[in-house]
N, C-alpha and C positions, 0 to 999 in steps of 0.2 A: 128768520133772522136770529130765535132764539137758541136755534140748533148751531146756527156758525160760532156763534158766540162762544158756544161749549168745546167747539172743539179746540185740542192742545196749543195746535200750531197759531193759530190766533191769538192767545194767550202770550205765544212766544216772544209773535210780534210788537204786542201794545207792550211786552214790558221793555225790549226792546229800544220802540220809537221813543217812551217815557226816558228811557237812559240815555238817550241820543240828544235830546227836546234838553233836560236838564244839563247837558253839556254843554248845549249853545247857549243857554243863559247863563253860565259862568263866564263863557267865552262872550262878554259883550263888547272885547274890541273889533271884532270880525263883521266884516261886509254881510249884509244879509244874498247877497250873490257874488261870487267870485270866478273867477275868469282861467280858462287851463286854455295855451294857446298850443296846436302844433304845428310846429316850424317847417323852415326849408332842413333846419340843422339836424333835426327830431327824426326826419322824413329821410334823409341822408343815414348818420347812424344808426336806423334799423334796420337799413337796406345793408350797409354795411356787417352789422353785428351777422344776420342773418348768411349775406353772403360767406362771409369766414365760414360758418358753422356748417353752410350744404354744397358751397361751392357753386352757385347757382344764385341767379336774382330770384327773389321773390314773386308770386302770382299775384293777381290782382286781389283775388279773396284770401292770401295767408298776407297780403302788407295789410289790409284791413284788417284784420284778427289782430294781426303785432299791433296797430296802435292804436284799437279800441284794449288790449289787455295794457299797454301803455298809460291808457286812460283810465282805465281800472284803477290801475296804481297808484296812481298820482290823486288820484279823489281820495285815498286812502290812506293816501301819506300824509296829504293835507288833513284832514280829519284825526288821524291821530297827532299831529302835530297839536291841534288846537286842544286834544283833549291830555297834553304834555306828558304822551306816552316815552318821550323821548328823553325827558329830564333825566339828567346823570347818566344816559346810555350812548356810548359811541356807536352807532351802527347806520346802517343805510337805509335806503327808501325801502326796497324791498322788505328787509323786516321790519318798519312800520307800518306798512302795508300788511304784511302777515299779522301783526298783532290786530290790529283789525278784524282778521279775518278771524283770528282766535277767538275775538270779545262775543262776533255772531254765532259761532259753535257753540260757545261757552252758553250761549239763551236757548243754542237746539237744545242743549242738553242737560236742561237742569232738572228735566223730569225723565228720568228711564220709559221706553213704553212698557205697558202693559201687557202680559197675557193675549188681553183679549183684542190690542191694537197689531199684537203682531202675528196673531190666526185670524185677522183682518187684512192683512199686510201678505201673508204668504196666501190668501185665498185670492189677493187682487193679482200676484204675482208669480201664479202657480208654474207657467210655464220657464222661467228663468230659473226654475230649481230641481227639474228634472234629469234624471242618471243619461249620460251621456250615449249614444250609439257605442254597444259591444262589437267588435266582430273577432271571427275565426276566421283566418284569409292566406293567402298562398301569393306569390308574386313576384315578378322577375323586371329589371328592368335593363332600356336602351339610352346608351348615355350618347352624346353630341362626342366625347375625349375618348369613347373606345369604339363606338359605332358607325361615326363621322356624321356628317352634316344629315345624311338621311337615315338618321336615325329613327324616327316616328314611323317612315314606310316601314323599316326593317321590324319595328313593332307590329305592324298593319299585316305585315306576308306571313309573321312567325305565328299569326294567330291563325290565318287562314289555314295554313299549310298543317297545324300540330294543335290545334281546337280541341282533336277528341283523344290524343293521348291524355295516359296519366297524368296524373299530377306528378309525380318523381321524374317520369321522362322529360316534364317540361322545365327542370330545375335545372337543368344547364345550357337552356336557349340563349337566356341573356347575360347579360356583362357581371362580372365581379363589381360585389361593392358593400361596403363593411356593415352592414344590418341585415338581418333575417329573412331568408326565404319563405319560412311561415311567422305567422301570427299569433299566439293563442289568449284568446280572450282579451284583447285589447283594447280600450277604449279612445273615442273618438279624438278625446283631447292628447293623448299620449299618440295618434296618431299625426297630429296636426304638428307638435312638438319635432319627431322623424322625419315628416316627406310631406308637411305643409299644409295648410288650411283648404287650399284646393281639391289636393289628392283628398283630405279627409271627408268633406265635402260632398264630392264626385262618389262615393261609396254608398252614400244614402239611399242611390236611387238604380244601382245596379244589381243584377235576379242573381241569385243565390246556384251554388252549383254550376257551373259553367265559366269557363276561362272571358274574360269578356275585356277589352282594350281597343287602343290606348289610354290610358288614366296619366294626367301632366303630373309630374313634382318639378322638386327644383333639380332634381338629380337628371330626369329624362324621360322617357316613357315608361309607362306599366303596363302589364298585362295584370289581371289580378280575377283570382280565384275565389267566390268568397262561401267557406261552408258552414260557417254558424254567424246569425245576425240578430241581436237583442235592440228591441226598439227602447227610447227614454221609456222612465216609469217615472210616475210619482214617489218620492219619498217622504216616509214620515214626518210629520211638524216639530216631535221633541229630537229626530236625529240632526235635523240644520236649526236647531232654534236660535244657533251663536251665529250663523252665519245670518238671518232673518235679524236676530238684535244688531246687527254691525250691519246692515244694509240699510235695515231702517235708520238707523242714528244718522247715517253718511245720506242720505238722499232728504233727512230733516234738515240736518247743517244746510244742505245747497239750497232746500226753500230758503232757509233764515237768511242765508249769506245774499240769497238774489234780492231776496224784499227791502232788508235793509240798505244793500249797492245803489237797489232805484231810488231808495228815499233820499238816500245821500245827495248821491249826483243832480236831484231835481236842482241842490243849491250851487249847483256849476252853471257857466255858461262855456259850453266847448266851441274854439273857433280853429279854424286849419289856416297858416298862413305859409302856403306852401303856392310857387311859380310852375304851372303849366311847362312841362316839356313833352318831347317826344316819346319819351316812356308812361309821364305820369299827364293822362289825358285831365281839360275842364270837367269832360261827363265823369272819370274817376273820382278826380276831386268834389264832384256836386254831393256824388253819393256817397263818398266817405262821409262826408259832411253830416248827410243823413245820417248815416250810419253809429256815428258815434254823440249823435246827440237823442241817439233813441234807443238804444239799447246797449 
């Protein structure tokens, strides 16, 4: 017990809940429980706002998302309402909500970490900081706009048929298209950037030297070459140490912001007062219900 106690983030917390705790007892005209209802009208206008924006109704688990982040908000608006973050300011729910969300940063971060929290921090988290896959690679592709619909077989025949030509020979099998033939020294994310997360992906695991395809992009097929391949390394701790202080601070804020969220919201009662149709089923509606009264 004596160990938790020590640590920072707990620290965070109690000073925190103390600043939370002394705001409701200024605040003694407020219900010690209050009621956030969501509606048919609520339930409508998200379906709405959303439709505009993807052209498309919403899934069952992104309308859930919308109006548990709905609920978010509104416990947050209220909460700085009471704590008259609003006085003299014309602005909307959203940035009272955000000031909120400021006050819980503002407790992540009122102590920088340390030295020795954040070669604790990068030892816990070593593999999210390593140098990304290099390659050396060669590569032609088959597009659907100049190839036609059988484009991928035409990838499939030009391998078989022209495998063991050179590499130069093979540089005018496939289609024109405004990026490089070769690679040199390229890393994985600057691959991803070009011809996509898949194509970059897909490279990880193919043998060195040898013409070897199809590999997908968004473009069409690849054939791809690949003659120099550097696996991640570890890097130094003092060369990402900015990047280690700014990840740690960002993943402190979202404990703080969660711990304090749940405390808030214990003083809500959420209710859904939304009519069963043909879209929005009783079982969806049971577990929304769940849903946003538990997390």
């Amino acid at each position: 017990m004596k160990s938790i106690l020590k640590q920072p983030l707990v620290h965070f917390l109690l000073i925190g809940l103390v600043l939370f705790i002394l705001f409701a007892l200024v605040n003694n005209g407020k219900d010690a429980e209050n009621t956030i209802v969501i509606d048919q009208s609520d339930l409508e206008r998200t379906i709405a706002t959303w439709e505009m924006q993807w052209n498309r109704p919403p899934t069952a688990e992104e309308l859930t998302n919308l109006l548990k982040s709905n609920i978010r908000q509104e416990v947050f608006y209220q909460e700085a309402l009471a704590m008259n973050l609003d006085h003299n300011d014309e602005i909307i729910k959203r940035r009272l909500s955000q000031k909120m969300e400021f006050l819980s940063n503002d407790l992540a971060n009122m102590n920088p970490p340390t030295e020795e929290e954040l070669r604790k921090y990068y030892s816990e988290n070593q593999s999210k900081y390593l140098t990304p896959y290099r390659y050396s690679l060669f590569q032609i592709v088959f597009t659907a706009d100049k190839s036609g619909r059988d484009y991928w077989t035409i990838a499939e025949n030009i391998l078989k048929e022209y495998s063991e030509v050179s590499i130069q020979d093979m540089e005018t099998k496939g289609d024109a298209l405004p990026f490089p033939f070769a690679f040199d020294k390229i890393n994985e994310d600057q691959l991803r950037i070009q011809l996509g997360s898949d194509f970059a992906q897909s490279l990880r695991e193919l043998p060195n030297n040898k013409w070897v395809g199809p590999i997908a992009s968004g473009y069409g097929a690849h054939l791809v070459y690949i003659s120099e391949r550097t696996e991640p390394q570890e890097q130094a701790f003092e060369s990402i140490k900015n990047d280690l202080f700014r990840d740690f601070e960002y993943e402190r804020e979202q404990q703080v912001y969660r711990a304090i969220y749940e405390e808030l919201k214990k003083r809500y009662k959420i209710e859904v007062d939304i009519v069963p149709t043909e879209i929005i089923s009783d079982t969806f509606l049971i577990e929304l219900q769940k849903q946003l009264n538990t997390n």
